[in-house]
mmCIF file of the N, C-alpha and C atoms, coordinates in Angstrom:
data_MODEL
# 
_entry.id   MODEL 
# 
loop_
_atom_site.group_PDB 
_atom_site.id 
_atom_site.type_symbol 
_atom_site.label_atom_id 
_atom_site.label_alt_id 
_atom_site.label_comp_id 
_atom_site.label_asym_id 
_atom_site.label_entity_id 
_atom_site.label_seq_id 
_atom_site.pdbx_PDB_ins_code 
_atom_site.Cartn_x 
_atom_site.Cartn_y 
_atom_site.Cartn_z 
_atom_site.occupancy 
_atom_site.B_iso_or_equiv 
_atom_site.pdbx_formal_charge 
_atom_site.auth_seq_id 
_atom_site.auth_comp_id 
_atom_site.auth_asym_id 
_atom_site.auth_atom_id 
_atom_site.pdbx_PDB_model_num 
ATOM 1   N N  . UNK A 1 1  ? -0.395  4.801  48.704 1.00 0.00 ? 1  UNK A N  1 
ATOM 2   C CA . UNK A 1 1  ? 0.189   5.546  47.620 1.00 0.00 ? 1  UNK A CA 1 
ATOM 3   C C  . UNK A 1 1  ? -0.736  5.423  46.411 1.00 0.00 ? 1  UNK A C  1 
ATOM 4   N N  . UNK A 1 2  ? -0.951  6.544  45.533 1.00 0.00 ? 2  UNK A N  1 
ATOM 5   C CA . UNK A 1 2  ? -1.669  6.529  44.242 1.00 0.00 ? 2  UNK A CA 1 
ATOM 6   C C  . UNK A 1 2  ? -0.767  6.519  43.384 1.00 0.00 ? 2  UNK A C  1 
ATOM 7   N N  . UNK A 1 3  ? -1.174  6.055  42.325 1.00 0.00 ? 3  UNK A N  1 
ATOM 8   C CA . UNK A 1 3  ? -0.548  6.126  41.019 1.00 0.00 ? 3  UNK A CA 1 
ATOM 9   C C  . UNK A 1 3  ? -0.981  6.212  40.180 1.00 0.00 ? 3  UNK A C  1 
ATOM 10  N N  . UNK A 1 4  ? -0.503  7.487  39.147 1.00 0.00 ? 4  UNK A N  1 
ATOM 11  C CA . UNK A 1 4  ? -1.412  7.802  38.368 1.00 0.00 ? 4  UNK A CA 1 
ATOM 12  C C  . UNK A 1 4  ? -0.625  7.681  36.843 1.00 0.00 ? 4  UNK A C  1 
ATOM 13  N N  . UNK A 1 5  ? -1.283  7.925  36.008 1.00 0.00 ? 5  UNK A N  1 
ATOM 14  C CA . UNK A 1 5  ? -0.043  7.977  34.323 1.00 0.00 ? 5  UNK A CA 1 
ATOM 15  C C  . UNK A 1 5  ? -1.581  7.702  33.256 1.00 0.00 ? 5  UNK A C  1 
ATOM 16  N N  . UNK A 1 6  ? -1.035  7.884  31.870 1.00 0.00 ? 6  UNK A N  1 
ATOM 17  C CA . UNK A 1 6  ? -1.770  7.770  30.955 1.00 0.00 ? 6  UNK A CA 1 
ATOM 18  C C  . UNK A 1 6  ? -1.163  6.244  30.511 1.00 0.00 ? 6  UNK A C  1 
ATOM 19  N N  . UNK A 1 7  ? -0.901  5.451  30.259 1.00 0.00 ? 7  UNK A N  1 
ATOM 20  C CA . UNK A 1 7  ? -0.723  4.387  30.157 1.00 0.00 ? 7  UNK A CA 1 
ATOM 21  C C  . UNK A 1 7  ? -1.094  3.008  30.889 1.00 0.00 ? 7  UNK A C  1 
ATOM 22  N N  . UNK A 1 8  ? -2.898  3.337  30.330 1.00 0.00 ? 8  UNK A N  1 
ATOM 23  C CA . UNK A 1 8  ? -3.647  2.100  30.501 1.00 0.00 ? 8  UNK A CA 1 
ATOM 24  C C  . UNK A 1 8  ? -3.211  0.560  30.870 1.00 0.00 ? 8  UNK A C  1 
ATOM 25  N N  . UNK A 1 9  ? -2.160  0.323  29.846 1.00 0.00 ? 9  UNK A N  1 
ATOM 26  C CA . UNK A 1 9  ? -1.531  -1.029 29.944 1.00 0.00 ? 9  UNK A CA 1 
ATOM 27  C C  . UNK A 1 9  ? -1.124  -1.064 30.938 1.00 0.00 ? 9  UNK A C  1 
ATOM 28  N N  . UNK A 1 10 ? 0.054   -0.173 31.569 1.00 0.00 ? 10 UNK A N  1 
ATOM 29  C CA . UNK A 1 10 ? 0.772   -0.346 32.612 1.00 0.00 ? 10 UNK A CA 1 
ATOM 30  C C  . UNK A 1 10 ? -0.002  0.181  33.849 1.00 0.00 ? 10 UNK A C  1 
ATOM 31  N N  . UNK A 1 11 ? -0.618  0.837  33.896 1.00 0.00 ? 11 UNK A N  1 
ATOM 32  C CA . UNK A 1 11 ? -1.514  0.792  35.152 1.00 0.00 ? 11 UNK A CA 1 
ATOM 33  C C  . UNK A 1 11 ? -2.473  -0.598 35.325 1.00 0.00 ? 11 UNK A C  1 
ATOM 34  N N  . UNK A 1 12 ? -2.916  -1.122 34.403 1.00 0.00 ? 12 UNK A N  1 
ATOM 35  C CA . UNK A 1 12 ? -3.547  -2.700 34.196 1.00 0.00 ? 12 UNK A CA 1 
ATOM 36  C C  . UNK A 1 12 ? -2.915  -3.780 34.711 1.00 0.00 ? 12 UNK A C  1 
ATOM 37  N N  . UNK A 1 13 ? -1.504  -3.591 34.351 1.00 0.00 ? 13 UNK A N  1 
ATOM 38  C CA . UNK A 1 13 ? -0.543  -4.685 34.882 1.00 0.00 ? 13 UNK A CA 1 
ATOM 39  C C  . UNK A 1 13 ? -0.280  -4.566 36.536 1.00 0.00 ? 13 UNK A C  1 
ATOM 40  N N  . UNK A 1 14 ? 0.170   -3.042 36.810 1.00 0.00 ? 14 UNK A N  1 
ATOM 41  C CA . UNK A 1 14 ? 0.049   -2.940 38.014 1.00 0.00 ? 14 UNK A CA 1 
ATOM 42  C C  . UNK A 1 14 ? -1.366  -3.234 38.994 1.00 0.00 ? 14 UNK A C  1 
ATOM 43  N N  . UNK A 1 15 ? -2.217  -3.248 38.866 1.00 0.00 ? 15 UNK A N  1 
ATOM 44  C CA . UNK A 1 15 ? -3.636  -3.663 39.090 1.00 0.00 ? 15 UNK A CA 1 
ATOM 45  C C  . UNK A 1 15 ? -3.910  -4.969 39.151 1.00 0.00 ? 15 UNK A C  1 
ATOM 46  N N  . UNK A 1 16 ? -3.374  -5.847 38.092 1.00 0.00 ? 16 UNK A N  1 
ATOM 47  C CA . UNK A 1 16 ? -3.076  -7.247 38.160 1.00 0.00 ? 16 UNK A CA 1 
ATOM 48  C C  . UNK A 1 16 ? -2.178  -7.650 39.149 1.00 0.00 ? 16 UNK A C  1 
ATOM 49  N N  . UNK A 1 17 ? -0.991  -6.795 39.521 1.00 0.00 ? 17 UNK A N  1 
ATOM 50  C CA . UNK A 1 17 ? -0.058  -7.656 40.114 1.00 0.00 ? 17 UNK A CA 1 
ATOM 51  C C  . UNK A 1 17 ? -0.131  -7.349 41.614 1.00 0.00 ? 17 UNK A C  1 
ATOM 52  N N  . UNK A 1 18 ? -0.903  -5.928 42.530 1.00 0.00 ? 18 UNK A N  1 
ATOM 53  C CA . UNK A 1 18 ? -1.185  -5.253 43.611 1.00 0.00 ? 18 UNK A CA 1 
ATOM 54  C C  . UNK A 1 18 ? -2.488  -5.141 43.835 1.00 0.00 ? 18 UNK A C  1 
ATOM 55  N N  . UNK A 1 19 ? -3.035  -5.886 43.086 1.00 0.00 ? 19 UNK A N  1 
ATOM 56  C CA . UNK A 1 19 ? -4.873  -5.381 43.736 1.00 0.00 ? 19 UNK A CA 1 
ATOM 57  C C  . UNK A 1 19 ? -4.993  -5.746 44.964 1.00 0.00 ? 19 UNK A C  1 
ATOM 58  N N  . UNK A 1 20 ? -5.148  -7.155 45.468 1.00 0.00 ? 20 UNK A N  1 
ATOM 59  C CA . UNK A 1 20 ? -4.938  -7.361 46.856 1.00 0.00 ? 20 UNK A CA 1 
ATOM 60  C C  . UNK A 1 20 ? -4.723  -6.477 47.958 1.00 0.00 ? 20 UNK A C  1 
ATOM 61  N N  . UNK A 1 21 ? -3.776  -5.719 47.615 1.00 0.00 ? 21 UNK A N  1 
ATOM 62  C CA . UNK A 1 21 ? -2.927  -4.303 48.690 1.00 0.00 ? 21 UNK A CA 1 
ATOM 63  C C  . UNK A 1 21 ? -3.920  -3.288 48.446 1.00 0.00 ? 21 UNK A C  1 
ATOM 64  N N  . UNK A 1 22 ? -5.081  -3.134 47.504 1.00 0.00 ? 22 UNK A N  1 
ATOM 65  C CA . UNK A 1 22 ? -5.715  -1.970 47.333 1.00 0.00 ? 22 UNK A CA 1 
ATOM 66  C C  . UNK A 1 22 ? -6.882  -1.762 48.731 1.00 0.00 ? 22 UNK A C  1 
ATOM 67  N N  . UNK A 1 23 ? -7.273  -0.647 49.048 1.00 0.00 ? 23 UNK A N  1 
ATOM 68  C CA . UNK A 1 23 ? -7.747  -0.390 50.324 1.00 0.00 ? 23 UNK A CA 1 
ATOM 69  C C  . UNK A 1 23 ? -9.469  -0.242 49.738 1.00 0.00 ? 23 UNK A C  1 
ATOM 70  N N  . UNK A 1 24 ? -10.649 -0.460 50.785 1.00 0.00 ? 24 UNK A N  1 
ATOM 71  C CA . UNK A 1 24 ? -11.604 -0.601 50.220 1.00 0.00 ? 24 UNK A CA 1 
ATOM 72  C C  . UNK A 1 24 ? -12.391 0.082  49.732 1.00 0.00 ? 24 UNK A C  1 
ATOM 73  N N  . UNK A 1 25 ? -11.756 1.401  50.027 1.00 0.00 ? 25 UNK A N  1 
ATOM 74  C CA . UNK A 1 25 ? -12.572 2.647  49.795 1.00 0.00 ? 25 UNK A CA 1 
ATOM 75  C C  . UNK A 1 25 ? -12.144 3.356  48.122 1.00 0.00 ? 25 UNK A C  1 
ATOM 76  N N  . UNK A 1 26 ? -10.854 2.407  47.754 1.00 0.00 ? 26 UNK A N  1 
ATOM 77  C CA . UNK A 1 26 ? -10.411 2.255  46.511 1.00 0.00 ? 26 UNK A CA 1 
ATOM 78  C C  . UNK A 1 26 ? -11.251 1.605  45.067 1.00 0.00 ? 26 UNK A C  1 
ATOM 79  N N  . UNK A 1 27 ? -11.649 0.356  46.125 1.00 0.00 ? 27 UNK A N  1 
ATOM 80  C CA . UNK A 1 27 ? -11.760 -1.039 45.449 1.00 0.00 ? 27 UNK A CA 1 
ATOM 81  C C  . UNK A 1 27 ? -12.610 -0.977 44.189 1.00 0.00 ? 27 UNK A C  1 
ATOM 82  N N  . UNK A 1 28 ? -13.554 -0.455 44.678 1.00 0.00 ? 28 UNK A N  1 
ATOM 83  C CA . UNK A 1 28 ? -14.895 0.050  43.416 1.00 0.00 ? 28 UNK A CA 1 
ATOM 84  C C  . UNK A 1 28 ? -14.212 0.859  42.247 1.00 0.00 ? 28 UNK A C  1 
ATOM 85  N N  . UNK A 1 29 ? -13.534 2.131  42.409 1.00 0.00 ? 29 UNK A N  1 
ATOM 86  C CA . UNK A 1 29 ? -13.390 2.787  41.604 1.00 0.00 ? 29 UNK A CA 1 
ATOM 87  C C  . UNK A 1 29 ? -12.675 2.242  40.340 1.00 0.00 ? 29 UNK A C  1 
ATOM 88  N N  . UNK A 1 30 ? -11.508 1.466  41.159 1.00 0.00 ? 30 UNK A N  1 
ATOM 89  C CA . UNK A 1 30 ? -10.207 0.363  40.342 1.00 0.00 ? 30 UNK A CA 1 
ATOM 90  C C  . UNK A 1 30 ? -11.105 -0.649 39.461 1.00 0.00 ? 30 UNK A C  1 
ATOM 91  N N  . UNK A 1 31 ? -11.828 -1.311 40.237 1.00 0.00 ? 31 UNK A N  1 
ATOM 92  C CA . UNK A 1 31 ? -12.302 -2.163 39.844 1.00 0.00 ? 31 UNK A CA 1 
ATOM 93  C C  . UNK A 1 31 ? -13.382 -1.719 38.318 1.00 0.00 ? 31 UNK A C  1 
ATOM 94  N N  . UNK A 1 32 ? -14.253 -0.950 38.533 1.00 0.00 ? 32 UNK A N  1 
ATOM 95  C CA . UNK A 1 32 ? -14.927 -0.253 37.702 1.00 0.00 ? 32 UNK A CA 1 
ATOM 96  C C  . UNK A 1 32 ? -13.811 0.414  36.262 1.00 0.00 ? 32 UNK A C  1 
ATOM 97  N N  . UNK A 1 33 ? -12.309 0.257  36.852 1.00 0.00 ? 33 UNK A N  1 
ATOM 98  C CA . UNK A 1 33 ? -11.503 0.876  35.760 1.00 0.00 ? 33 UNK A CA 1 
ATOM 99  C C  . UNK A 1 33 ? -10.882 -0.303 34.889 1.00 0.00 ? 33 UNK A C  1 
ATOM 100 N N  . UNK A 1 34 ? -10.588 -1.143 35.779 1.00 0.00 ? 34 UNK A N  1 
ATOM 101 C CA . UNK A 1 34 ? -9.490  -2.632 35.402 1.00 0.00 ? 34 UNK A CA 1 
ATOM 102 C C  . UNK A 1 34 ? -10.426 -3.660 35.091 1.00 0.00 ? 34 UNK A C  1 
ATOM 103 N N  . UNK A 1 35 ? -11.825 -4.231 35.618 1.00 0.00 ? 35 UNK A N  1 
ATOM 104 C CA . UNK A 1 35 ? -11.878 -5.477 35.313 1.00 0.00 ? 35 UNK A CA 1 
ATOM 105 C C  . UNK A 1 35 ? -12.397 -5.398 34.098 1.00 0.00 ? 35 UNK A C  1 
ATOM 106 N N  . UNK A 1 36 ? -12.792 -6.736 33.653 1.00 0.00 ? 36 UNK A N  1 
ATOM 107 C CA . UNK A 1 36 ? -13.535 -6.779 32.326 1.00 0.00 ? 36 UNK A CA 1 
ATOM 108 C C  . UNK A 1 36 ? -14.750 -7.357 32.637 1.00 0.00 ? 36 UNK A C  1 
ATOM 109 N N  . UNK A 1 37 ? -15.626 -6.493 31.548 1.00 0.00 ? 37 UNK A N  1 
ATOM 110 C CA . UNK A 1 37 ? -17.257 -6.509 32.004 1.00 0.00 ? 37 UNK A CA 1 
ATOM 111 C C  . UNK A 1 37 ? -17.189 -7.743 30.934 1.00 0.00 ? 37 UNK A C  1 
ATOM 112 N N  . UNK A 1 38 ? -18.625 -8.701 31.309 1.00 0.00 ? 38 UNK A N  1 
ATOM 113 C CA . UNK A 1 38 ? -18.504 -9.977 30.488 1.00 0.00 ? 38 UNK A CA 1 
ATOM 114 C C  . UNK A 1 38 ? -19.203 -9.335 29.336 1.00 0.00 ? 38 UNK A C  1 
# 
């Protein structure tokens, strides 16, 4: 399932709390959206 919305925060949280479940062909894109660059 995707999920989409304008609300950064809450897509962040969800990302925090389901990344694990994310599939790998996902992983990059999420990741490139959610983590924090040092």
């Amino acid at each position: 399932m995707d999920v989409v919305g304008p609300n950064q925060h809450f897509l962040k949280e969800l990302y925090d709390a389901f990344g694990d479940y994310l599939l790998e062909y996902d992983r990059e894109a999420m990741d490139a959206s959610f983590l924090q660059k040092p």
